[in-house]
C-alpha positions as CSV (number, residue, x, y, z in Angstrom):
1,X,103.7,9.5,-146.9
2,X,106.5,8.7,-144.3
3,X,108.6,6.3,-145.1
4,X,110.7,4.7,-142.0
5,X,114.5,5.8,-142.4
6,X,115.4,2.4,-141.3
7,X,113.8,0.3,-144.1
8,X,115.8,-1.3,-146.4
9,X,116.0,0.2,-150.1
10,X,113.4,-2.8,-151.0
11,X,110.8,-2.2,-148.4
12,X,111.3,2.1,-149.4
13,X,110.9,1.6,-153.1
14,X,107.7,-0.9,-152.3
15,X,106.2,1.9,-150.0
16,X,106.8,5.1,-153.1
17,X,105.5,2.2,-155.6
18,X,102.9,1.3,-153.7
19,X,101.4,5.0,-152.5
20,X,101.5,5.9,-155.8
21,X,100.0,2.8,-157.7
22,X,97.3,2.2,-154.6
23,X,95.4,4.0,-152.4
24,X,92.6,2.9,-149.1
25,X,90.9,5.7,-149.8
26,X,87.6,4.3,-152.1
27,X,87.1,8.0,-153.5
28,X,90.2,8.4,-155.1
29,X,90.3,5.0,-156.6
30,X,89.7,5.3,-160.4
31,X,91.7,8.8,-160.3
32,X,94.7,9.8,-161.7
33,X,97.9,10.1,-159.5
34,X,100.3,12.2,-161.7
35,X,103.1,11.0,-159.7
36,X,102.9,7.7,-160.8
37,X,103.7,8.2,-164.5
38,X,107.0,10.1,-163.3
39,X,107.4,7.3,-160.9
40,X,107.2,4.3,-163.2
41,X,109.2,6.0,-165.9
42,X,112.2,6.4,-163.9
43,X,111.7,2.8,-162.6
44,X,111.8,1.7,-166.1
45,X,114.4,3.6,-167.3
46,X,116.3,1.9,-164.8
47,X,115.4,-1.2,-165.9
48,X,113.5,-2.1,-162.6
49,X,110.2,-3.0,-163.8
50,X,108.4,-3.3,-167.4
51,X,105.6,-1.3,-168.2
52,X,103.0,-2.5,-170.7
53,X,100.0,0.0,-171.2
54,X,99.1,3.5,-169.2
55,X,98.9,2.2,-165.5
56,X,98.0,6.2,-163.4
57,X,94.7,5.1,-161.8
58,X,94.8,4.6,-158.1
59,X,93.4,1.0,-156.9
60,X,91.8,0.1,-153.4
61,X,93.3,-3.6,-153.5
62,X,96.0,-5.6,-155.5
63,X,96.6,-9.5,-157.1
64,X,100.6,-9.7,-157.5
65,X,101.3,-13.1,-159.6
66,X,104.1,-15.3,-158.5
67,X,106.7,-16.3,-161.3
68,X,106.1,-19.5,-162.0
69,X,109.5,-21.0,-161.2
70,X,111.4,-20.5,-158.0
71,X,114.6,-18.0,-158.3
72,X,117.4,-19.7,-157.9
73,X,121.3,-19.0,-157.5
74,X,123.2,-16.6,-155.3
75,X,120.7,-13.6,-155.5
76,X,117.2,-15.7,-155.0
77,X,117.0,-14.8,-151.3
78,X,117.2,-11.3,-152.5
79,X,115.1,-11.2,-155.2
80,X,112.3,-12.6,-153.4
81,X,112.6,-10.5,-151.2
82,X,112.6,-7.4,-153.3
83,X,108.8,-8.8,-154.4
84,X,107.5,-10.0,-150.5
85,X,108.8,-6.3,-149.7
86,X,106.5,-4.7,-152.5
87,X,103.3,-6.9,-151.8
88,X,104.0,-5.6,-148.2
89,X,104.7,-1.8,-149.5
90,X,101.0,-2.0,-151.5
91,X,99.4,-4.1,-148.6
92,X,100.3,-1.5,-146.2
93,X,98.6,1.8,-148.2
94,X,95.5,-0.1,-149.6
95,X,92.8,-2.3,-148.7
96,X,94.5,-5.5,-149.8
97,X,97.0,-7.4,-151.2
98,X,96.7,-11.1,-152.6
99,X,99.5,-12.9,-154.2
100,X,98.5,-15.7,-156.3
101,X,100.6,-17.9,-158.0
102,X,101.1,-22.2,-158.7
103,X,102.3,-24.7,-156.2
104,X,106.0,-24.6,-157.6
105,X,105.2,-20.7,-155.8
106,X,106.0,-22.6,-152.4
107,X,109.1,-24.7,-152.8
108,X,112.4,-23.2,-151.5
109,X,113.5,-19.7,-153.7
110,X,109.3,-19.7,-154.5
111,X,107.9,-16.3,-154.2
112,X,104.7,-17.2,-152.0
113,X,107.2,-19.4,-150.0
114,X,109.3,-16.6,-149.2
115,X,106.6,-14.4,-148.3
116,X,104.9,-17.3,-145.5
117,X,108.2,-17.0,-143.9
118,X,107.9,-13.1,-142.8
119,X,106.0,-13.4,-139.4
120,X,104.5,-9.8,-140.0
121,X,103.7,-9.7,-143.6
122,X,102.1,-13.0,-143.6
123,X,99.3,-10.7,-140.8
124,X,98.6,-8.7,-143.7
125,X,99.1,-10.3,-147.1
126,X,97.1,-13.3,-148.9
127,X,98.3,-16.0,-150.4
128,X,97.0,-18.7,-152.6
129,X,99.4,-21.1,-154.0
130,X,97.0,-22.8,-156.3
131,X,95.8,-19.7,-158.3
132,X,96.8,-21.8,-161.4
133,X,93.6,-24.1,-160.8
134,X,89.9,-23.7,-161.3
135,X,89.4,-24.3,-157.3
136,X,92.3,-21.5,-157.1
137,X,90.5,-18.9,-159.1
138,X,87.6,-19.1,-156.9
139,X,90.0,-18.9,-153.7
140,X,91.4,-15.6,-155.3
141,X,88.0,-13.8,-155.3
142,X,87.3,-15.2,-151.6
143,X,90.7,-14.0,-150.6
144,X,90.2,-10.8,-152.1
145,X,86.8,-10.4,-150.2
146,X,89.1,-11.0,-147.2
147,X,91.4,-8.3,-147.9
148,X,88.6,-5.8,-148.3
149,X,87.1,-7.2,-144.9
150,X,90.5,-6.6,-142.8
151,X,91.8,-10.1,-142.7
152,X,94.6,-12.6,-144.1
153,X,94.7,-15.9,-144.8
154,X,97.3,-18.4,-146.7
155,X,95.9,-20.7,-149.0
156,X,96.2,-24.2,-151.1
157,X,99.7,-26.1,-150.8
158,X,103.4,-25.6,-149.0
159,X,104.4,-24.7,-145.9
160,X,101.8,-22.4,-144.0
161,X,99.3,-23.0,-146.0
162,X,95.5,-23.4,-143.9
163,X,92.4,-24.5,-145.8
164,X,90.7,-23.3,-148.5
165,X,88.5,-19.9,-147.7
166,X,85.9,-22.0,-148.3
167,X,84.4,-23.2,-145.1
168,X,80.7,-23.8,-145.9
169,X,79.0,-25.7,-148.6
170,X,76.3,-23.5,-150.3
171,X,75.2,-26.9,-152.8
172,X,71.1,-27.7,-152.6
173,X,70.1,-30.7,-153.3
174,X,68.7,-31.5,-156.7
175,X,65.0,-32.3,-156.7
176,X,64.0,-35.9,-156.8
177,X,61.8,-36.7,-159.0
């Protein structure tokens, strides 16, 4: 992995998370990457990130969830950015990244907001800002399908948003009786 001297410490740490947590490669996904138990360990210890069961399997493509309320205060640009910065990190050494989250995801200091408003990641990374919804959940699957086919799109509400992934009606008429 070569990780661009220039980055900032966000966009380094999302590349070492993300090239150990993810891989393109379909064959290794499934398998173990020992590195990423030492990795997420240290990352917890300092108090960066919560773990909650044995994550060390390699996946082809990612769903990152939005909090549900915009950050807020002096720091919000930042911590937004810290997350945009790791959807980018995974996007860039797998098949795919989708971040899903509500509408509340796209007003100012939202996550999926913050993420519309990088002209390169937005090339690369999904986003649906209705995930929370029943039409959402659907969108998720068809945006995933997406990743895996090399494209990006930005879907449901807030600034940048296009339409649903959706395009064609696959309904039959009932038979009349």
């Amino acid at each position: 992995m070569c990780i661009n001297p220039a980055a900032s410490t966000y966009e380094k740490s999302a590349m070492l998370l993300g090239s150990t947590l993810m891989t393109s490669d379909s064959a290794q996904a499934g398998t173990r990457n020992e590195e990423t138990l030492t990795l997420l360990d240290e990352f917890e210890r300092a108090g960066l990130l919560s773990i909650d069961g044995e994550p060390g399997e390699r996946a082809t493509i990612a769903v990152m969830i939005a909090p549900e309320d915009p950050f807020e205060g002096e720091g919000a640009e930042a911590q937004a950015g810290a997350l945009v910065s790791l959807a980018a990190g995974m996007d860039a050494v797998s098949r795919g990244t989708v971040l899903a989250g509500g509408n509340t995801s796209t007003l100012p200091g939202g996550l999926i907001a913050a993420l519309r408003a990088k002209d390169e990641t937005v090339k690369h990374v999904t986003t649906v800002a209705t995930a929370d919804t029943p039409l959402g959940y659907i969108t998720v699957v068809y945006a995933l399908r997406e990743q895996l086919n090399g494209r990006a799109g930005q879907y449901g509400t807030g600034t940048g948003a296009s339409s649903f992934p959706l395009t064609t009606s696959h309904a039959t008429p009932s038979p009349s009786r």
